[in-house]
C-alpha positions in Angstrom: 116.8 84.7 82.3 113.4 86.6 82.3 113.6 89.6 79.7 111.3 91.6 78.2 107.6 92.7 79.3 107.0 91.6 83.3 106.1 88.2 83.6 102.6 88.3 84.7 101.7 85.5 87.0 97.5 87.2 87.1 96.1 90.4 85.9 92.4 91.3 86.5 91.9 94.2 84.1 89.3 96.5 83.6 89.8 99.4 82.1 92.9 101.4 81.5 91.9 103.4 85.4 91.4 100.0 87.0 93.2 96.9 87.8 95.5 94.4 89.7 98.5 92.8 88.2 100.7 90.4 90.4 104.2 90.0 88.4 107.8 90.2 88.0 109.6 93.1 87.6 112.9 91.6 86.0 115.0 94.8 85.9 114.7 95.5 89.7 114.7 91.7 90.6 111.1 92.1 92.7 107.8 90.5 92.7 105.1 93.5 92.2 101.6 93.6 93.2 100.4 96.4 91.5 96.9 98.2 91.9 95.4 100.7 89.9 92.2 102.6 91.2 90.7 105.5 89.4 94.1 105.8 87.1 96.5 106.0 90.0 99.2 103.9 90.6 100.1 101.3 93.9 102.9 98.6 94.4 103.3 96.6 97.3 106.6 94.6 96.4 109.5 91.6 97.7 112.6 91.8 96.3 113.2 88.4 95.1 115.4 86.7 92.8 114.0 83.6 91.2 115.3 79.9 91.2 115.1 77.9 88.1 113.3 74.7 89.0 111.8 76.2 92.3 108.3 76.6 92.8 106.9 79.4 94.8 103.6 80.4 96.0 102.8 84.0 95.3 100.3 85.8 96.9 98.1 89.6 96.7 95.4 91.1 98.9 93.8 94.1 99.0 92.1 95.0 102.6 88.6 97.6 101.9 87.0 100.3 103.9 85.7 97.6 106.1 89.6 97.0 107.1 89.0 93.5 107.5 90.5 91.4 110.3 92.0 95.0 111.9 93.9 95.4 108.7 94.4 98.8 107.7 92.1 100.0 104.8 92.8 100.0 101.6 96.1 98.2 101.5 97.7 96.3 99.4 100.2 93.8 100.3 101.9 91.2 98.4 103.7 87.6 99.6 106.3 85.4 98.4 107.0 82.1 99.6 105.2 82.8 102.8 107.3 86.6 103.4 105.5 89.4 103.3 107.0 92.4 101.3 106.2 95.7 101.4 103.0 97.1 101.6 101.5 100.4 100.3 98.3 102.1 101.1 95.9 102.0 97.9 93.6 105.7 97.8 90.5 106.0 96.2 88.7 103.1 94.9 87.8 101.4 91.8 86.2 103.7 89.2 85.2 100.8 86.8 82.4 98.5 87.8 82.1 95.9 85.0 83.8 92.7 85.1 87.3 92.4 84.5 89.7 91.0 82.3 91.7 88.0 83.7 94.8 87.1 82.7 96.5 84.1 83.6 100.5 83.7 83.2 100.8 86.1 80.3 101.6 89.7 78.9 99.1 91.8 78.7 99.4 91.7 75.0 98.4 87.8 75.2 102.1 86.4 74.8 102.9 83.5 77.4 105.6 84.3 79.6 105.5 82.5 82.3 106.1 78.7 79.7 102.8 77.1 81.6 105.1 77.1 85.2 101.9 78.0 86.7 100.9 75.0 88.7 97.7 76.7 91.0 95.5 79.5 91.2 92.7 80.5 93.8 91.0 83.7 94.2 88.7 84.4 97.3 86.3 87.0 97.9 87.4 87.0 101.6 90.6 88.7 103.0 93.0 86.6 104.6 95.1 87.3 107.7 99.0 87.9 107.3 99.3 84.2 108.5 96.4 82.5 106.3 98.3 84.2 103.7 101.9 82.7 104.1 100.6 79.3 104.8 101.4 77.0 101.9 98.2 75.9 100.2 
């Protein structure tokens, strides 16, 4: 069973105001997609409870002021095996500028957690529709 710290699956951290963290949040059996934007707090989540031996694709996306593809702006939304959780609406934006830290399938404090069960990651720098996000890759 998972125990402990949330088992990050990505975290791109940049300053203790600023980041996103994509993990799992064992006591309330849910996949979190958490944003932070000038030292406030947003989760979009999917309650989920995982299979042992079962790979998932996990997925995060956070729409801009542009509100990209008729999105709503600044949203955060978060995808499990193709379902799409929760959502919540992200204020404010980032107050750090430099790059960030990324972690990969680890605590924040460096400690593997996820046993190297992570099989692919992409990131884009585009923001994909509801279905582009679901589709298996």
């Amino acid at each position: 069973a998972l125990t402990g710290e949330p088992r990050t699956a990505f975290r791109a951290y940049h300053d203790a105001s600023n980041w996103t963290w994509l993990y799992y949040d064992t006591p309330l059996a849910r996949w979190v997609f958490e944003v932070r934007r000038a030292g406030t707090t947003y989760r979009a989540t999917k309650s989920a409870m995982p299979v042992v031996n079962t790979w998932y694709q996990l997925g995060g996306r956070v729409t801009g002021v542009q509100a990209e593809l008729g999105l709503t702006q600044y949203t955060a939304s978060v995808f499990v095996a193709g379902v799409k959780g929760t959502g919540a609406v992200v204020g404010g934006v980032m107050t750090q500028v430099d790059v960030a830290n990324l972690i990969i399938g680890c605590t924040s404090l460096g400690v593997a957690s996820l046993d190297g069960k992570i099989r692919k990651i992409s990131s884009h720098q585009i923001v994909f529709t509801d279905t582009e996000m679901a589709r298996p890759i």
